[in-house]
Every structure is written in structure tokens, then in C-alpha cells.
C-alpha positions as protocol buffer text, in pm:
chain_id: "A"
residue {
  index: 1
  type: UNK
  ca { x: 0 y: 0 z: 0 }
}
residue {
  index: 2
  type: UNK
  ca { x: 76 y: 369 z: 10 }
}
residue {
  index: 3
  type: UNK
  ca { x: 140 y: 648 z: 228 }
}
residue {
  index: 4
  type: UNK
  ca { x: -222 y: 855 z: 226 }
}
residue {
  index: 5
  type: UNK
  ca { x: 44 y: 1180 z: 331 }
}
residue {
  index: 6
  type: UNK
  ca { x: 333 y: 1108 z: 138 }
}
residue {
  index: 7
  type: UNK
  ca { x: 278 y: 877 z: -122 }
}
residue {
  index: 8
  type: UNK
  ca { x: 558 y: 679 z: -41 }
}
residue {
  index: 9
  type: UNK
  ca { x: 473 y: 261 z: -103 }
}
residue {
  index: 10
  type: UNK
  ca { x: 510 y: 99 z: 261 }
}
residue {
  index: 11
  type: UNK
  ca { x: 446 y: -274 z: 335 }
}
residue {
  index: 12
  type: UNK
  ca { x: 91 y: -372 z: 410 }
}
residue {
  index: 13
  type: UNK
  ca { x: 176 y: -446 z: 780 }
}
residue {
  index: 14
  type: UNK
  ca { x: 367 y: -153 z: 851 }
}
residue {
  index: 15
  type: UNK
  ca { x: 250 y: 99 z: 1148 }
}
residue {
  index: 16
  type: UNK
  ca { x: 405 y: 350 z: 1050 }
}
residue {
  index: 17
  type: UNK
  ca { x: 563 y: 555 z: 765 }
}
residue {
  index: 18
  type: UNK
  ca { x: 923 y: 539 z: 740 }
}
residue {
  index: 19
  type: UNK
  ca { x: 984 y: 842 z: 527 }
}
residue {
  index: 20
  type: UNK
  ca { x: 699 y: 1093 z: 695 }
}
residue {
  index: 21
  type: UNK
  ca { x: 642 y: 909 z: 1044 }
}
residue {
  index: 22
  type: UNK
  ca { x: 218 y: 895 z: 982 }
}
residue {
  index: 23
  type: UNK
  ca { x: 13 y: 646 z: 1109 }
}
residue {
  index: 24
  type: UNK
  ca { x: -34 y: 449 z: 839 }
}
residue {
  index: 25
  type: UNK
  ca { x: -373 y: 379 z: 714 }
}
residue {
  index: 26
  type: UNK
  ca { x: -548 y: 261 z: 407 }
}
residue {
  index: 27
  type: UNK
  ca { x: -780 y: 474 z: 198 }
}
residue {
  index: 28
  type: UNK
  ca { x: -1065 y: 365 z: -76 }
}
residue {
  index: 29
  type: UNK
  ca { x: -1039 y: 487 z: -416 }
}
residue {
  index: 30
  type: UNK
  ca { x: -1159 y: 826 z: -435 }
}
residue {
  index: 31
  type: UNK
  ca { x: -1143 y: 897 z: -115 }
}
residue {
  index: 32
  type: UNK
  ca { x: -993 y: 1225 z: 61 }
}
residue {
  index: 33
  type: UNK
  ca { x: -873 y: 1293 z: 356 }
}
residue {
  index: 34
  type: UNK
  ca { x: -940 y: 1630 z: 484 }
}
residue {
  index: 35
  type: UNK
  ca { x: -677 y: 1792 z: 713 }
}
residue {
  index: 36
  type: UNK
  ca { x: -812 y: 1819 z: 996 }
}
residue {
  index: 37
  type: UNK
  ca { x: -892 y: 1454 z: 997 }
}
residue {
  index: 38
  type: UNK
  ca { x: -495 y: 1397 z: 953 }
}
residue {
  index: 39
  type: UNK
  ca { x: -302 y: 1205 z: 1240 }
}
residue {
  index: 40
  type: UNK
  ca { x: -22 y: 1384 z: 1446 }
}
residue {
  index: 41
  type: UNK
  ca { x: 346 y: 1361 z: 1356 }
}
residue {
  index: 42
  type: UNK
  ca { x: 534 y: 1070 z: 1552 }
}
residue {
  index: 43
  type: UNK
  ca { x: 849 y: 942 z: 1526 }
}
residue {
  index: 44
  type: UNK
  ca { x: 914 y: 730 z: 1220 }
}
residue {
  index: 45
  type: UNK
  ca { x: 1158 y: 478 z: 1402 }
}
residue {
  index: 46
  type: UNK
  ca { x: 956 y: 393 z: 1744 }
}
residue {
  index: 47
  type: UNK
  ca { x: 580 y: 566 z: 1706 }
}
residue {
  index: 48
  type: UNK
  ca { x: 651 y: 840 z: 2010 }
}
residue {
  index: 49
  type: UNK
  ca { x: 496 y: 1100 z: 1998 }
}
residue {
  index: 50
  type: UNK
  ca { x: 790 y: 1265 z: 2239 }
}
residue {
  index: 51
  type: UNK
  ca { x: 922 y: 1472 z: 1942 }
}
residue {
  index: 52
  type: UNK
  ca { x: 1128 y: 1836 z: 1940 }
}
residue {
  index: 53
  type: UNK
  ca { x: 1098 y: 2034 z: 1573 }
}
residue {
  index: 54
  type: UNK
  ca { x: 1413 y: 2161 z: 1498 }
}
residue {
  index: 55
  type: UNK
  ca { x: 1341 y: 2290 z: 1179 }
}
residue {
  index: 56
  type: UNK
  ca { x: 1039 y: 2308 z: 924 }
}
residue {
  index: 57
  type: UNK
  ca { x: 918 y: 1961 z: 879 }
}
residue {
  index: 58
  type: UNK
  ca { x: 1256 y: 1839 z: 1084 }
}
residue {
  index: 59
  type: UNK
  ca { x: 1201 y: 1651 z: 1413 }
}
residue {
  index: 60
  type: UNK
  ca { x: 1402 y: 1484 z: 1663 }
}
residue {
  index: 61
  type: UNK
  ca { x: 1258 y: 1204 z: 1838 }
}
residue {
  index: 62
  type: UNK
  ca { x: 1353 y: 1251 z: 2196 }
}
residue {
  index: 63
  type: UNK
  ca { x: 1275 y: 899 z: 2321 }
}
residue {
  index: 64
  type: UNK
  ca { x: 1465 y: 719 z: 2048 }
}
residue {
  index: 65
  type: UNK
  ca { x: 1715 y: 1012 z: 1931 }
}
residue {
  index: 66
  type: UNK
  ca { x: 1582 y: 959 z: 1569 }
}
residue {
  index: 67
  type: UNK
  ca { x: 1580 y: 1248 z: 1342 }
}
residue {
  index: 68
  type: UNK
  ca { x: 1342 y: 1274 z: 1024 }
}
residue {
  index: 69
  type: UNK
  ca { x: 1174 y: 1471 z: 784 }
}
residue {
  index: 70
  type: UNK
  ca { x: 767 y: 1447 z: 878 }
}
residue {
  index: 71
  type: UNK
  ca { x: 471 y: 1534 z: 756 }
}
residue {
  index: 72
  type: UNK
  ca { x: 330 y: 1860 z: 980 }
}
residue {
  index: 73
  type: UNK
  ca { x: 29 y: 1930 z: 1123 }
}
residue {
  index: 74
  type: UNK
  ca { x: -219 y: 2143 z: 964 }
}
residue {
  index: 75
  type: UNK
  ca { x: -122 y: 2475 z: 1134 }
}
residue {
  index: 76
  type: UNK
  ca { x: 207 y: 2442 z: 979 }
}
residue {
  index: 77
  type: UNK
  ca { x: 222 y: 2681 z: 639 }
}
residue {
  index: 78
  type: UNK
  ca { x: 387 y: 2396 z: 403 }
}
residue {
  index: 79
  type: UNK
  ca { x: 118 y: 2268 z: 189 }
}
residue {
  index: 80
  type: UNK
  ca { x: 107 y: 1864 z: 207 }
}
residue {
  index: 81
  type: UNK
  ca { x: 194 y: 1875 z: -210 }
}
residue {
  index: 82
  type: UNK
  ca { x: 554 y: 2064 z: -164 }
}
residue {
  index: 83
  type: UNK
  ca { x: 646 y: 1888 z: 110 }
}
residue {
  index: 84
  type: UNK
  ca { x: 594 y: 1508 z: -66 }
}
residue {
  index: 85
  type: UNK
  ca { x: 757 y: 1726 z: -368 }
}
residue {
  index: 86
  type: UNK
  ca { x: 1036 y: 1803 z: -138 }
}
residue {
  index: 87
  type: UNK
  ca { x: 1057 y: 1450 z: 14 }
}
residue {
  index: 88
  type: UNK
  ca { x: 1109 y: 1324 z: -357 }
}
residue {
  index: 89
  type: UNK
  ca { x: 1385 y: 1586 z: -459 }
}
residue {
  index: 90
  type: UNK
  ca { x: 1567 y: 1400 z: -130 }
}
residue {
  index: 91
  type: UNK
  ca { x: 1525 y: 1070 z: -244 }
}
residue {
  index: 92
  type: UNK
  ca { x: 1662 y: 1185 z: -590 }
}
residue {
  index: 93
  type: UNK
  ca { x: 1921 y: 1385 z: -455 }
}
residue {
  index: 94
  type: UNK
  ca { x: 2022 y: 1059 z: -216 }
}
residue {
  index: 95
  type: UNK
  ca { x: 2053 y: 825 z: -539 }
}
residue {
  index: 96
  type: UNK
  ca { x: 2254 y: 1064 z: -687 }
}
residue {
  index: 97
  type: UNK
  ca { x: 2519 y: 1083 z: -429 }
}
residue {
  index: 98
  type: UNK
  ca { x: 2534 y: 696 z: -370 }
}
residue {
  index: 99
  type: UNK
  ca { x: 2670 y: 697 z: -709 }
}
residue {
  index: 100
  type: UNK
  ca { x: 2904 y: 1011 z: -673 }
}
residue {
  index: 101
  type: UNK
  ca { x: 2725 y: 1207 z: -888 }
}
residue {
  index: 102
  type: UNK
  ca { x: 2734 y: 1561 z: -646 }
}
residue {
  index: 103
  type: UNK
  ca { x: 2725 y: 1783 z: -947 }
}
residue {
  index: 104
  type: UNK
  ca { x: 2333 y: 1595 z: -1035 }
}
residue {
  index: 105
  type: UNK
  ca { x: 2288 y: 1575 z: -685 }
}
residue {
  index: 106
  type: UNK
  ca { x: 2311 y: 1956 z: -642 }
}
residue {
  index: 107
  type: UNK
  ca { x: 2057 y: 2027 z: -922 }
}
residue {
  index: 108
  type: UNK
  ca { x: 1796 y: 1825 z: -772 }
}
residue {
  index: 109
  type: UNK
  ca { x: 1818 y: 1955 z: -441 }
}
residue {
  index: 110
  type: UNK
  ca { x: 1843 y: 2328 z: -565 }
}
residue {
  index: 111
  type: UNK
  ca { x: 1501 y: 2240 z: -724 }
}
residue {
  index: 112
  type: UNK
  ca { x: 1397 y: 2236 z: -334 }
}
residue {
  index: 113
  type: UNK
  ca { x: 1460 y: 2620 z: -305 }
}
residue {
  index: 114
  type: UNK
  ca { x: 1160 y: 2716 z: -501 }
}
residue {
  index: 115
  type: UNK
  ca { x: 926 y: 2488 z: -266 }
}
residue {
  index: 116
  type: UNK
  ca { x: 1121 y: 2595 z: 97 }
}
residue {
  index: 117
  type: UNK
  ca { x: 1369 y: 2812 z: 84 }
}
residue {
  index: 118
  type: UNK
  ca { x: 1384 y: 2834 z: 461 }
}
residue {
  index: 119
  type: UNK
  ca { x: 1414 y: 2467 z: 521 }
}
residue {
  index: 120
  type: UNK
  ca { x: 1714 y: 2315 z: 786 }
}
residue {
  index: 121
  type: UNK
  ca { x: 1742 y: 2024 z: 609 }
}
residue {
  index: 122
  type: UNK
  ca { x: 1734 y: 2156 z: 270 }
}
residue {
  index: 123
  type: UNK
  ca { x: 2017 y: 2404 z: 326 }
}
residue {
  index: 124
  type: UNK
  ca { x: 2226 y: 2152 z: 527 }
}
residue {
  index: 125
  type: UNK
  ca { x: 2215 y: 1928 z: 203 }
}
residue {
  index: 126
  type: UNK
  ca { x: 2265 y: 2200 z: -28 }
}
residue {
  index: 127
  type: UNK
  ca { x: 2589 y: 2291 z: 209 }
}
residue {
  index: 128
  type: UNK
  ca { x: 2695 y: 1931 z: 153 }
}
residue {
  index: 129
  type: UNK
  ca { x: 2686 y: 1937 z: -200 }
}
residue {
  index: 130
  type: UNK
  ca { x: 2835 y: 2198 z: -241 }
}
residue {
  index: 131
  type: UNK
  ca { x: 3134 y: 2101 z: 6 }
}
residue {
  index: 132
  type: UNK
  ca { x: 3178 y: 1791 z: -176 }
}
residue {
  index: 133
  type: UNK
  ca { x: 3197 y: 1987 z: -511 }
}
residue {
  index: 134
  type: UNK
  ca { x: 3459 y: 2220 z: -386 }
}
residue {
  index: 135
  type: UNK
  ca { x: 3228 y: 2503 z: -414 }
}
residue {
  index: 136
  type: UNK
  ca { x: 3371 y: 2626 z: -62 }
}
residue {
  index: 137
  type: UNK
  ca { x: 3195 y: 3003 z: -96 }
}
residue {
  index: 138
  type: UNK
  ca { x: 2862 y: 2845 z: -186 }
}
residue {
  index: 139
  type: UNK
  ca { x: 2860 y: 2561 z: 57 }
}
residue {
  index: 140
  type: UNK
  ca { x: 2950 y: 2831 z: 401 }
}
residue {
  index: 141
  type: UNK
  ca { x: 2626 y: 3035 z: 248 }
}
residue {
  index: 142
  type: UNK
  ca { x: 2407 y: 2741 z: 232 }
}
residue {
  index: 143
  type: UNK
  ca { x: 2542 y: 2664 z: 632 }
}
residue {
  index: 144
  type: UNK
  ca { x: 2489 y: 3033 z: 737 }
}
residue {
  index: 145
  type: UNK
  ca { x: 2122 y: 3003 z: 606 }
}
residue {
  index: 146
  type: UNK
  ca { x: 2083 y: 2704 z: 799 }
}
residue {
  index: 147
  type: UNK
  ca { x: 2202 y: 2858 z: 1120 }
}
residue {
  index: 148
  type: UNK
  ca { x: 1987 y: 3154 z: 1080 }
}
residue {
  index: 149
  type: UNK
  ca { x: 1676 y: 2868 z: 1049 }
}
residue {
  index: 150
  type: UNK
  ca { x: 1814 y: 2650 z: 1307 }
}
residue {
  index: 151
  type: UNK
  ca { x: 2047 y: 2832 z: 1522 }
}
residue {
  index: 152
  type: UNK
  ca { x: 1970 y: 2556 z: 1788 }
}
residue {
  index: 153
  type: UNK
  ca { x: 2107 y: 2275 z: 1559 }
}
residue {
  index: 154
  type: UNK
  ca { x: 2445 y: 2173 z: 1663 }
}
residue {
  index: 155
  type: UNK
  ca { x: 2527 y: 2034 z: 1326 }
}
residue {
  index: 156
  type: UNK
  ca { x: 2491 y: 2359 z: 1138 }
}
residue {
  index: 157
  type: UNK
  ca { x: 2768 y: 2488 z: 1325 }
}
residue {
  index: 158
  type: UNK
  ca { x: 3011 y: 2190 z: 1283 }
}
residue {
  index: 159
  type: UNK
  ca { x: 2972 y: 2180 z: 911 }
}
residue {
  index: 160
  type: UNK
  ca { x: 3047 y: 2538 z: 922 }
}
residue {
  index: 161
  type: UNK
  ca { x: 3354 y: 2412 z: 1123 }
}
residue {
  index: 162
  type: UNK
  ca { x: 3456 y: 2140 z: 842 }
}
residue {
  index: 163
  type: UNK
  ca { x: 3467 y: 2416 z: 579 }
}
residue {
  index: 164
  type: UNK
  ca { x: 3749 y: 2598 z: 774 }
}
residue {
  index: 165
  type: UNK
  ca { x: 3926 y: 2295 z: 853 }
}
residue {
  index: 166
  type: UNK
  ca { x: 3915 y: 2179 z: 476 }
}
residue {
  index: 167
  type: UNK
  ca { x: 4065 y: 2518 z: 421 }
}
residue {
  index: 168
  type: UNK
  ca { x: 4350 y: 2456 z: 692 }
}
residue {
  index: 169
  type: UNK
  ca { x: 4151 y: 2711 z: 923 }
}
residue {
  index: 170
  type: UNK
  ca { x: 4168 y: 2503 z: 1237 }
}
residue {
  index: 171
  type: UNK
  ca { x: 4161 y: 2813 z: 1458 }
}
residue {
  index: 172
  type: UNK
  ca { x: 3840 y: 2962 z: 1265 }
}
residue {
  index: 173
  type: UNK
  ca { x: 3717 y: 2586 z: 1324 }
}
residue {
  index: 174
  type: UNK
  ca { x: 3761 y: 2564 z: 1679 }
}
residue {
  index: 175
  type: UNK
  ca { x: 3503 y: 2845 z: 1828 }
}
residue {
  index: 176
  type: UNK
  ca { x: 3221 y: 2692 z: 1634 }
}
residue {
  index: 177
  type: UNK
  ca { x: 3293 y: 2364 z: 1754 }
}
residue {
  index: 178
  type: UNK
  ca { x: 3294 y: 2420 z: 2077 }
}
residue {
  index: 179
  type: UNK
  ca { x: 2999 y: 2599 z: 2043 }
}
residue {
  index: 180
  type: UNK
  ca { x: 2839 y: 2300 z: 1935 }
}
residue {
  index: 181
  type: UNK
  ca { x: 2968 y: 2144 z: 2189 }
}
residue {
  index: 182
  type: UNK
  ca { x: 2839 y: 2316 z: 2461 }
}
residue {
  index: 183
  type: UNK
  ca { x: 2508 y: 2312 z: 2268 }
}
residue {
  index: 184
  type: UNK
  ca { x: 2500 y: 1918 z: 2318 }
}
residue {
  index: 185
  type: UNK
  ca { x: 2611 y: 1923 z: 2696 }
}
residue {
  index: 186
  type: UNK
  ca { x: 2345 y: 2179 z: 2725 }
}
residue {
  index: 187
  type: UNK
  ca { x: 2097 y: 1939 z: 2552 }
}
residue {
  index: 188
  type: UNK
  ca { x: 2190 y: 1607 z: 2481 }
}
residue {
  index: 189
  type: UNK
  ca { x: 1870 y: 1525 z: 2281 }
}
residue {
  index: 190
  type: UNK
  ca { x: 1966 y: 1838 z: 2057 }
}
residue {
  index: 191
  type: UNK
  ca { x: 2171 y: 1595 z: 1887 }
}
residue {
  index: 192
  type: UNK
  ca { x: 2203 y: 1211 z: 1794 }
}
residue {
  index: 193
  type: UNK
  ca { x: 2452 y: 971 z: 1869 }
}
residue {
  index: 194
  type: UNK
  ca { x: 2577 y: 979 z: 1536 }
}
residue {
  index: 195
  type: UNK
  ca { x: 2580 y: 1349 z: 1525 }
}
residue {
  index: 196
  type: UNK
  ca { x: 2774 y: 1371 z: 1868 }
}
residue {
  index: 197
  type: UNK
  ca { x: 3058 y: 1151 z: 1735 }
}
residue {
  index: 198
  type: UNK
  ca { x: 3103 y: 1347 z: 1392 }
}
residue {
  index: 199
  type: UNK
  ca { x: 3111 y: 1612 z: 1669 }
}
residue {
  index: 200
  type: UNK
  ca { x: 3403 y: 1484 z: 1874 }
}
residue {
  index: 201
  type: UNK
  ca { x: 3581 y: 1344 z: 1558 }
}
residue {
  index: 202
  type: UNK
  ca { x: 3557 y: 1686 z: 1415 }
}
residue {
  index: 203
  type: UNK
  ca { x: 3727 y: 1830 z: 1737 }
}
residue {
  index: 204
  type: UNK
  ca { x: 3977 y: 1542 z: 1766 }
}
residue {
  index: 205
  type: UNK
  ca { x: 4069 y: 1668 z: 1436 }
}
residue {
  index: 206
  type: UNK
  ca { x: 4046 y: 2072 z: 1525 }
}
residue {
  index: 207
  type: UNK
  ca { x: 4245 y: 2051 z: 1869 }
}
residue {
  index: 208
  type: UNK
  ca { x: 4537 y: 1824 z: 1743 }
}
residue {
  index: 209
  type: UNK
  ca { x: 4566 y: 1999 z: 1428 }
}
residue {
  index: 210
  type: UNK
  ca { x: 4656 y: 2335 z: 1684 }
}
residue {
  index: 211
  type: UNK
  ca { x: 4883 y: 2073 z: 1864 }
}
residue {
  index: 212
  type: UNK
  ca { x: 4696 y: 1941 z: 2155 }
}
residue {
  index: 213
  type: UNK
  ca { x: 4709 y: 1573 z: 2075 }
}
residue {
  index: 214
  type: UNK
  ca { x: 4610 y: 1481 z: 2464 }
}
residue {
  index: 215
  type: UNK
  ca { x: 4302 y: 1617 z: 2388 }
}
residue {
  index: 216
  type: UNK
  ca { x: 4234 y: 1523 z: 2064 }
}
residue {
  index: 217
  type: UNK
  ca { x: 4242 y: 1172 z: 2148 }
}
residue {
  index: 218
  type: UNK
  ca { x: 4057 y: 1165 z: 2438 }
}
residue {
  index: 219
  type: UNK
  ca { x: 3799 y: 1320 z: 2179 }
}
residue {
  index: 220
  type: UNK
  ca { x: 3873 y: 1069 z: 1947 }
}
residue {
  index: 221
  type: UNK
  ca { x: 3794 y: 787 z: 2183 }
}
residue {
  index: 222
  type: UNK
  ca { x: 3497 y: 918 z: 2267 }
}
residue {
  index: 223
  type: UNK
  ca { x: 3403 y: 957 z: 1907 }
}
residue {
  index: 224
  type: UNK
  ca { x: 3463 y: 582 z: 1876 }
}
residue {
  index: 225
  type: UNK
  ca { x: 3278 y: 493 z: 2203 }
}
residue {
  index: 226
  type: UNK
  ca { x: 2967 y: 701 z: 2016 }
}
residue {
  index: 227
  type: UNK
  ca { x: 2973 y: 439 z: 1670 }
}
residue {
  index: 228
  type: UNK
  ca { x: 3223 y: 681 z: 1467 }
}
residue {
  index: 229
  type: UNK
  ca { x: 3277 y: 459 z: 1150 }
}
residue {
  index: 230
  type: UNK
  ca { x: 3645 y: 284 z: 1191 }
}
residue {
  index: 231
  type: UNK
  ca { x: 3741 y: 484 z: 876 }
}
residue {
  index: 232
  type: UNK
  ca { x: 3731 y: 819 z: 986 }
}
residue {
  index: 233
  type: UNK
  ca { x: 3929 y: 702 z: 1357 }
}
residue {
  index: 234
  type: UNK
  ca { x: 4165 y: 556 z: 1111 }
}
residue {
  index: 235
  type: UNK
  ca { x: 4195 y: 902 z: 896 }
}
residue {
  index: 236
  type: UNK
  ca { x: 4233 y: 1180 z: 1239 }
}
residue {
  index: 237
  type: UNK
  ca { x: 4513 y: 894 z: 1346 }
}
residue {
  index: 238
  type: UNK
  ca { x: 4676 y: 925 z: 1066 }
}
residue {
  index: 239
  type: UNK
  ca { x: 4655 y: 1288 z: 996 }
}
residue {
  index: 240
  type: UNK
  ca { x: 4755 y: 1321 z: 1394 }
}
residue {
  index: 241
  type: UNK
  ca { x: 4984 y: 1085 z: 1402 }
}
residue {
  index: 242
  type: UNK
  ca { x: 4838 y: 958 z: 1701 }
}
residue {
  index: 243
  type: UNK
  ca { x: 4670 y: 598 z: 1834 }
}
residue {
  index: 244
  type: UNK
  ca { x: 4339 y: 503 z: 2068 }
}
């Protein structure tokens, strides 16, 4: 069957969406739902409705620690046919990347600016493009956006960060992540686990780069003790010169 929000095709047992989080429910042919008749956003992983918006259509589960793109409820501005148009341009952008295609990648996700502009999780993507591109400029614009959106969003500052440190800026780096930092001690649900240890990896990275390699691989460790993939511990070590 399909998603009546999203239009995404779901198995016929499922509970839940896994791309908008809905209930999932069957309609007859013909049949509309009117919005006010439309179920309340919970998390797409476990069903709780314990969820924190961090951006438009962006939540993060705080039971779980999940964090997905969900369909809104009706007092939200987003109509429901730009934000399954938006949901699409993802999934296009994401098939694009898996094949290292950034350059097609970018186009479909710039098609996203004319539906929400002002979307987190747009910009962030549009940043990451762009970084993988090498369109530095463009990419620290997109970021900037993104903090103005969701200044509460740790992440938004460490990308920021891993534009200065591509550009052997570790001291520019630093301040904003330690900001984000700070951000995450401050609220540990503002972040998942996964974002904590791209976190510490990043500052691993940062702090040893500026010569503190006690530091950095204390961070490091931590990083690893929070699932950082083996790859990138192996890649700071190296670059550090330095073992956990």
C-alpha cells in the first residue's frame, strides 16, 4: 500500500511511515482525507509521539534520538503537495550521491529552493553538496542560512567548522565547535549519537591539528565509544599521528 500523506509505497503491515512518520492507514479509491482529519506527527523509528521540531518539517525524536523529515500538522504553512515534492527531490538527490554524482545531486536539491527556501534540512544538504563539489563560498552560504533557520542545531555549526578545517583554518574551526559542543552538553537530545561523534571526531581533528594531541584523542575515543565509523578514527590517526 501507500502512504495517504506522502505517497511513499510501505508494506501492508507496517505501522508507520518510514519516510513521513504517519500512522499508516489505508484509503478507498476516491477517497480524501481532509486535514483536519490527519493524524499527528510521531516518530518514524519507534511511534513516540515525544518529538522536538528543529526545523520546518525536521524533528528529533527525543525517546529514540531519531531524526526525520515528517509530515506537519495542519497549522504548519507547508502545503502537504511541496512537502511530498520536497521529500522526492531528497530521495533523488540521495541516489545521486550513492553513485558520486554531487554535481546531479546539487541540481535536484536546488530544485527544493523554489518549494522551501527556509528549510534546515534543505540548506544543510545543499551545504553538503556543495562542500563535496569544492564550491567552498557556496557551501559556508548554504550553512549560514541554515544557522539563521536553526540556530539551535548543533550540526549547522560543525559543518560550518569542516569548511574551515578543509581550508586549513583550524583556529576559525575551533570556536564553532565548541559551540556546538556546549550546545550538546546543554541538551543532549539536541543531537544524535551519530551526530555527537562526527562532533568529537571533528574536534579530535580541530584541537590536534593546533597541537593538543592529549586532547584530541581523548575526543577521538569518545568519538569511537559514540559508533564513529572505523574509517574516519583511522583518517584523524593518521593525519595526527596519534593511536586510541
Amino acid at each position: 500500500m501507500f502512504c495517504i500523506y506522502c505517497g511513499t509505497r510501505i508494506p501492508d503491515d507496517a505501522v508507520f511511515c518510514p519516510v513521513c512518520g504517519a500512522k499508516a492507514a489505508v484509503i478507498k479509491a476516491g477517497e480524501k482525507k481532509k486535514p483536519a482529519e490527519m493524524l499527528a506527527v510521531v516518530c518514524a523509528s519507534c511511534g513516540s509521539g515525544q518529538l522536538k521540531r528543529i526545523g520546518r518539517g525536521e524533528y528529533l525524536c527525543e525517546h529514540c534520538g531519531s531524526r526525520f523529515f515528517a509530515q506537519e500538522p495542519e497549522n504548519f504553512t507547508d502545503s502537504e503537495k511541496e512537502k511530498a515534492e520536497l521529500l522526492a527531490l531528497f530521495a533523488e538527490a540521495e541516489k545521486h550521491a550513492d553513485k558520486g554524482d554531487y554535481r546531479a545531486e546539487l541540481i535536484a536539491l536546488s530544485k527544493g529552493l523554489k518549494l522551501a527556501p527556509e528549510d534546515g534540512t534543505l540548506l544543510l544538504k545543499l551545504g553538503r553538496a556543495c562542500m563535496r563539489l569544492g564550491f567552498i563560498q557556496e557551501a559556508m552560504e548554504y550553512y549560514r542560512k541554515a544557522e539563521e533557520v536553526c540556530p539551535d542545531d548543533p550540526i549547522v555549526y560543525v559543518n560550518q567548522a569542516v569548511l574551515y578545517q578543509k581550508q586549513d583554518m583550524a583556529a576559525e574551526a575551533r570556536p564553532l565547535l565548541e559551540k556546538a559542543l556546549a550546545m550538546i552538553e546543554a541538551d543532549p537530545m539536541s543531537a544524535t549519537a551519530a551526530d555527537v561523534a562526527v562532533t568529537f571526531s571533528n574536534y579530535a581533528l580541530c584541537i590536534g591539528t593546533l597541537g593538543d594531541t592529549a586532547e584530541a584523542t581523548k575526543y577521538l575515543t569518545m568519538a569511537k565509544k559514540k559508533g564513529c565509523s572505523d574509517q574516519t578514527i583511522e583518517y584523524v590517526c593518521k593525519a595526527l599521528k596519534i593511536r586510541i
